[in-house]
C-alpha positions as a LaTeX table, in Angstrom:
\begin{tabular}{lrrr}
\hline
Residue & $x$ (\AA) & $y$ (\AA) & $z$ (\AA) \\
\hline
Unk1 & $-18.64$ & 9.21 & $-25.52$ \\
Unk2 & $-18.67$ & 6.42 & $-23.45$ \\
Unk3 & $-19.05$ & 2.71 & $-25.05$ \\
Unk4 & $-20.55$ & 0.51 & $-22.47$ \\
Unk5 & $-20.31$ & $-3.15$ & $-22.43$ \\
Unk6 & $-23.38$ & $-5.34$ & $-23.77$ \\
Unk7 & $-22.60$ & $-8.13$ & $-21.50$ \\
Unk8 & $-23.20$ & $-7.27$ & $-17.76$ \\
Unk9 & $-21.75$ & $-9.29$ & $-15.16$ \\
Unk10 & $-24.27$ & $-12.23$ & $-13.15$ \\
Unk11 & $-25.54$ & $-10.77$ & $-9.90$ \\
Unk12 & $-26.22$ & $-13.30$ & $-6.97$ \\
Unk13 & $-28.40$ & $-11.02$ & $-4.24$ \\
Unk14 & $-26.68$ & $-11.90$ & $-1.07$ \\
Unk15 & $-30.22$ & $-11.52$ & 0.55 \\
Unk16 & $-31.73$ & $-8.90$ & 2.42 \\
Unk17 & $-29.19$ & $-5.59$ & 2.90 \\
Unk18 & $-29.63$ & $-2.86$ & 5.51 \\
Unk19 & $-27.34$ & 0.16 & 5.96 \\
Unk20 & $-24.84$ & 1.43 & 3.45 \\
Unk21 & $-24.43$ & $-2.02$ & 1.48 \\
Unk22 & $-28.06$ & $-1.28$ & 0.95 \\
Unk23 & $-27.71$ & 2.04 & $-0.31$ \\
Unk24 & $-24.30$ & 1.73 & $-2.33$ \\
Unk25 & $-26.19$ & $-2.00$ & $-4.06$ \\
Unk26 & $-29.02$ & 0.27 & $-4.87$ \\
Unk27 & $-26.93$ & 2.49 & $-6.79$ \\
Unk28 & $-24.90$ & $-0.06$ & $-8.53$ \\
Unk29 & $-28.15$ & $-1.57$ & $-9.52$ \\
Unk30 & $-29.89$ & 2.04 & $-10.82$ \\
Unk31 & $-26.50$ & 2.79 & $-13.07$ \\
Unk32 & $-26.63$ & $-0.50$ & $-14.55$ \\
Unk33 & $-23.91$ & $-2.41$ & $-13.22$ \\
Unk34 & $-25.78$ & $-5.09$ & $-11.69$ \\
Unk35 & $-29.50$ & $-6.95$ & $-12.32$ \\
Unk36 & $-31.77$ & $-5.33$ & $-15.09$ \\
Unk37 & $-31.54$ & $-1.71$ & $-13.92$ \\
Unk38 & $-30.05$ & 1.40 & $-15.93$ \\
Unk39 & $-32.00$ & 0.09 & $-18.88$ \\
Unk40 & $-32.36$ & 3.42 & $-20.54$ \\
Unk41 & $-30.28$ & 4.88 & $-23.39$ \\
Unk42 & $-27.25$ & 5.84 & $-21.77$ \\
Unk43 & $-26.30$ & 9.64 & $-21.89$ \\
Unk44 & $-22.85$ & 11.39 & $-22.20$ \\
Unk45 & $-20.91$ & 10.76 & $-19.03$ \\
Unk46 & $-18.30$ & 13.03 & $-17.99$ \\
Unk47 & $-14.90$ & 12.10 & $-16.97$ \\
Unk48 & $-15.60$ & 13.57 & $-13.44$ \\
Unk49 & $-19.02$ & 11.26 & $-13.19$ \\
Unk50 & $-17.00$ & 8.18 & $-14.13$ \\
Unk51 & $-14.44$ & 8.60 & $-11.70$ \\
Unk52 & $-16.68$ & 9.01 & $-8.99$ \\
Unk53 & $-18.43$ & 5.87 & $-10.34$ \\
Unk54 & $-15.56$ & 4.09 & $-9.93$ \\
Unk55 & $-14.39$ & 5.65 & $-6.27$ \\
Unk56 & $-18.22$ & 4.39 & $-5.41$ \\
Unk57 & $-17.54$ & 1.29 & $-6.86$ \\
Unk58 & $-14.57$ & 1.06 & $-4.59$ \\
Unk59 & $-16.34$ & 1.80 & $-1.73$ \\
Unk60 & $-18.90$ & $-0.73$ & $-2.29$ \\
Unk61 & $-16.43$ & $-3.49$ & $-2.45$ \\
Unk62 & $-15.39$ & $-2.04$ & 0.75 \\
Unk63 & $-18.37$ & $-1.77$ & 2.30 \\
Unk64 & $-19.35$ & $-5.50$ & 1.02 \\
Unk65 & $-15.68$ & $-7.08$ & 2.34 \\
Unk66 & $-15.43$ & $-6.05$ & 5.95 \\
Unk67 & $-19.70$ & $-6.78$ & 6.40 \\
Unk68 & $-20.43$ & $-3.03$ & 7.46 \\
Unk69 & $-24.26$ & $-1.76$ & 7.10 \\
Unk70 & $-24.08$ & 1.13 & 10.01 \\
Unk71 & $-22.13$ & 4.15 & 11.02 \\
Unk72 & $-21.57$ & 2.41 & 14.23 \\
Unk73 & $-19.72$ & $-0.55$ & 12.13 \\
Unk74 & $-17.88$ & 2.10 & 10.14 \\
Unk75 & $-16.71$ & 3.89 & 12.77 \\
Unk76 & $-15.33$ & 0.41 & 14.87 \\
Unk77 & $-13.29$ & $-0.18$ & 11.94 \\
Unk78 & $-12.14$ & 2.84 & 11.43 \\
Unk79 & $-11.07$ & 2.74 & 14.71 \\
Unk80 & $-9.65$ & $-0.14$ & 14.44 \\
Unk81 & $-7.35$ & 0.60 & 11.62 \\
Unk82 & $-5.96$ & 3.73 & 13.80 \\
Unk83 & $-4.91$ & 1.42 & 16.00 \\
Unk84 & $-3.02$ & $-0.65$ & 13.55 \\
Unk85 & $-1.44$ & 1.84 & 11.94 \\
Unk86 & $-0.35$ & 2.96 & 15.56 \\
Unk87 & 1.19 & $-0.27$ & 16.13 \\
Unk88 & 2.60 & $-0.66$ & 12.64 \\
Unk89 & 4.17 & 2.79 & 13.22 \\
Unk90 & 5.68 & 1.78 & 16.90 \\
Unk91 & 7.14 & $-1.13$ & 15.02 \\
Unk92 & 8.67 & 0.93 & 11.64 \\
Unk93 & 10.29 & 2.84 & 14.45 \\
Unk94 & 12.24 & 0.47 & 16.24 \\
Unk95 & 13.46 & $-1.12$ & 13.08 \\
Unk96 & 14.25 & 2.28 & 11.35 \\
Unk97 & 16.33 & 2.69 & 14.61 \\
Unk98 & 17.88 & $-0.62$ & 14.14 \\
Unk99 & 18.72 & 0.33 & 10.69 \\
Unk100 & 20.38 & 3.56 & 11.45 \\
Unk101 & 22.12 & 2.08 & 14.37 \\
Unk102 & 23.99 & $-0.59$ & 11.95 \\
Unk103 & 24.18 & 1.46 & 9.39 \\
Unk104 & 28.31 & 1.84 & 9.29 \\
Unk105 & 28.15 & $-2.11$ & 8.91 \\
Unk106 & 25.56 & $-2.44$ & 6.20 \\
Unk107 & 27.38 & 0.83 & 4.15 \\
Unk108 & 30.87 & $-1.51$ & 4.56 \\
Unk109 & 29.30 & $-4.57$ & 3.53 \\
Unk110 & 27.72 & $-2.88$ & 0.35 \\
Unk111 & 30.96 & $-1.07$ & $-0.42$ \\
Unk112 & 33.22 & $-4.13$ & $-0.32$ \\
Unk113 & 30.72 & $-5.93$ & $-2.36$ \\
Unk114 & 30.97 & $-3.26$ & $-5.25$ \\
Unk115 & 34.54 & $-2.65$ & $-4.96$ \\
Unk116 & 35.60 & $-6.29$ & $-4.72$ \\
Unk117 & 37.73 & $-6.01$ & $-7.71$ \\
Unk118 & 39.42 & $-2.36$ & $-6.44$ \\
Unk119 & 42.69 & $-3.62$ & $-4.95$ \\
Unk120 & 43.33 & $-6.02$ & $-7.62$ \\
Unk121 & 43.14 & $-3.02$ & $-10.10$ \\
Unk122 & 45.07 & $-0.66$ & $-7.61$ \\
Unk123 & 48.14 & $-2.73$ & $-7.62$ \\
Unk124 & 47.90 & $-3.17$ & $-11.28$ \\
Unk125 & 47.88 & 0.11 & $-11.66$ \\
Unk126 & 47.39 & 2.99 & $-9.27$ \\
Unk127 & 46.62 & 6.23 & $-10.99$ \\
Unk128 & 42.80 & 6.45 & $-10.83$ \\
Unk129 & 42.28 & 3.88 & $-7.97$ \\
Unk130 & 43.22 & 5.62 & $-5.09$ \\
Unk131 & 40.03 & 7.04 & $-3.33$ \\
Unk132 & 38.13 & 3.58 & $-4.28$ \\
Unk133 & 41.06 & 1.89 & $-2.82$ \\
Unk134 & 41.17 & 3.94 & 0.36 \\
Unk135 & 37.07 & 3.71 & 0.59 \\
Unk136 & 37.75 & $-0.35$ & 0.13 \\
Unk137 & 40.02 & $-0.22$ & 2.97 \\
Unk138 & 38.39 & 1.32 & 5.29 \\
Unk139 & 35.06 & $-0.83$ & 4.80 \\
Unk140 & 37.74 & $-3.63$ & 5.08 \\
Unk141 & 38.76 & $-2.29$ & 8.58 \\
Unk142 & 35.14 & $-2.12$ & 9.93 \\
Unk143 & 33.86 & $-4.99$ & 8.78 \\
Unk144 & 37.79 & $-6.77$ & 10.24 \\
Unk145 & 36.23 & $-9.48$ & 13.01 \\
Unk146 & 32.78 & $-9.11$ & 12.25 \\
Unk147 & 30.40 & $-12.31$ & 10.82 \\
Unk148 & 30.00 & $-10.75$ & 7.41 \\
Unk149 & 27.28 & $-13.73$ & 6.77 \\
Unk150 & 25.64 & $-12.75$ & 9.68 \\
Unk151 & 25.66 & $-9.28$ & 8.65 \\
Unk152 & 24.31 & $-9.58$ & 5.23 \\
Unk153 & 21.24 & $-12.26$ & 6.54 \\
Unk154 & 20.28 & $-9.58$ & 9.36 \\
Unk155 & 20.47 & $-6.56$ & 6.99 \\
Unk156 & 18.48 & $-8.43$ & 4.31 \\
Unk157 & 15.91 & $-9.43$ & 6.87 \\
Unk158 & 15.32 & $-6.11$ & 8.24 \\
Unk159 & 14.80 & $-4.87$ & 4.90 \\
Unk160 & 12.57 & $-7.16$ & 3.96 \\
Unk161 & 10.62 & $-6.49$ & 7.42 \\
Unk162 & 10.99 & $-2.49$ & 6.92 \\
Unk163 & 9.25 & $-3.02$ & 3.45 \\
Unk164 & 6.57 & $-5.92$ & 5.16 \\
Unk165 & 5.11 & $-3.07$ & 7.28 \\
Unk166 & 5.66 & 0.18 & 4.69 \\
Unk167 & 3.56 & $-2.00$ & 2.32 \\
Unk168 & 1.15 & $-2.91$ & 4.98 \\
Unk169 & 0.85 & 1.09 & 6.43 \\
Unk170 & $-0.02$ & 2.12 & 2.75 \\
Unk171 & $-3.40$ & $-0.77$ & 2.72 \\
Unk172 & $-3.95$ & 0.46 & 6.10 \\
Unk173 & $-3.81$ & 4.11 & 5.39 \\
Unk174 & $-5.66$ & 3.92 & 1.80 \\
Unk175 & $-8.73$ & 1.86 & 3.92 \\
Unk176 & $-8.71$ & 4.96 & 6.83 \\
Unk177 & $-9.26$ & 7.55 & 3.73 \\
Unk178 & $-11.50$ & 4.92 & 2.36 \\
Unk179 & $-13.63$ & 5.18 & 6.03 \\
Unk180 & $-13.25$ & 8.54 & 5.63 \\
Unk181 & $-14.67$ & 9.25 & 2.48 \\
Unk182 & $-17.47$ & 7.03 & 2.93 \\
Unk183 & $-18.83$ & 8.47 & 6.28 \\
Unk184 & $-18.55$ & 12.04 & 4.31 \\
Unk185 & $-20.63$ & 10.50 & 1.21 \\
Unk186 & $-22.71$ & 8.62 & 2.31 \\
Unk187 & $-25.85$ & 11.68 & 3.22 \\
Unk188 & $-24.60$ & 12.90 & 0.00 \\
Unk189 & $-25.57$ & 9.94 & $-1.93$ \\
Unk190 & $-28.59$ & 9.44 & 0.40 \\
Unk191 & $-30.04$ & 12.72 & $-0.49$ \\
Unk192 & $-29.43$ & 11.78 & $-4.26$ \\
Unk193 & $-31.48$ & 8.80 & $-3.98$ \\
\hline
\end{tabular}
């Protein structure tokens, strides 16, 4: 059983709505969630309703943030996420290239980093040091004549880039199935009403 709260929120109407905002207010307003409607005693809601509540709720915020009331609007910014994400894509590309193309250096940098203390141990005392020793070494010799400072700023920044645009593809991508699911809904929920 579900335990509703007594308090419901303050609803401003933004004036008059047309399209889905319209249609997705309207249902916010006949389950209770906003202005005097849903008055009724409340049955038991499933699990299955609720979540579907909420993924409307979702949409609705949606719906209210980007100002769409037609199919036409949905389907411009649908389209204009695609292209996004086809940009954002182009770009993770060239810097995953970058990444894989300086790879060697960044793998060095990393590995003389952990096993800064590795030759002081090894002449201390050999037995047990030898493949760190060797793997020092040889990060040693790749990184010999290259700005190490340099290094470490670039690899840090392309990081920090590469994770800049994953983060930004997953908003992008979870608005697209967010389009999607609302242009598939929405004569569903029409009917309903």
């Amino acid at each position: 059983e579900i335990i509703l709260p007594h308090h419901r929120p303050q609803y401003r109407h933004p004036g008059k709505l047309h399209g889905f905002r319209a249609l997705y207010t309207h249902w916010m307003y006949v389950l209770g969630i906003i202005g005097n409607g849903g008055r009724v005693p409340y049955p038991k809601i499933s699990y299955k309703e609720i979540r579907r509540f909420e993924q409307y709720k979702k949409q609705q915020a949606f719906l209210d943030a980007n100002g769409i009331d037609t199919r036409s609007q949905l389907d411009e910014k649908h389209e204009s996420i695609s292209s996004q994400i086809e940009e954002l894509t182009k770009t993770r590309i060239i810097l995953n290239s970058q990444r894989k193309r300086n790879k060697p250096l960044y793998e060095a940098i990393a590995a003389v980093e952990y096993l800064s203390d590795v030759p002081r141990l090894y002449l201390e005392n050999p037995s047990g040091f030898e493949e760190e020793y060797v793997r020092y070494m040889q990060a040693e010799k790749l990184l010999e004549g290259k700005g190490r400072d340099a290094l470490q700023r670039e690899r840090s920044e392309l990081y920090t880039q590469l994770s800049d645009v994953n983060a930004e593809l997953r908003k992008l991508r979870s608005e697209q199935h967010l389009c999607e699911v609302i242009a598939h809904d929405a004569p569903e929920i029409n009917q309903k009403l």
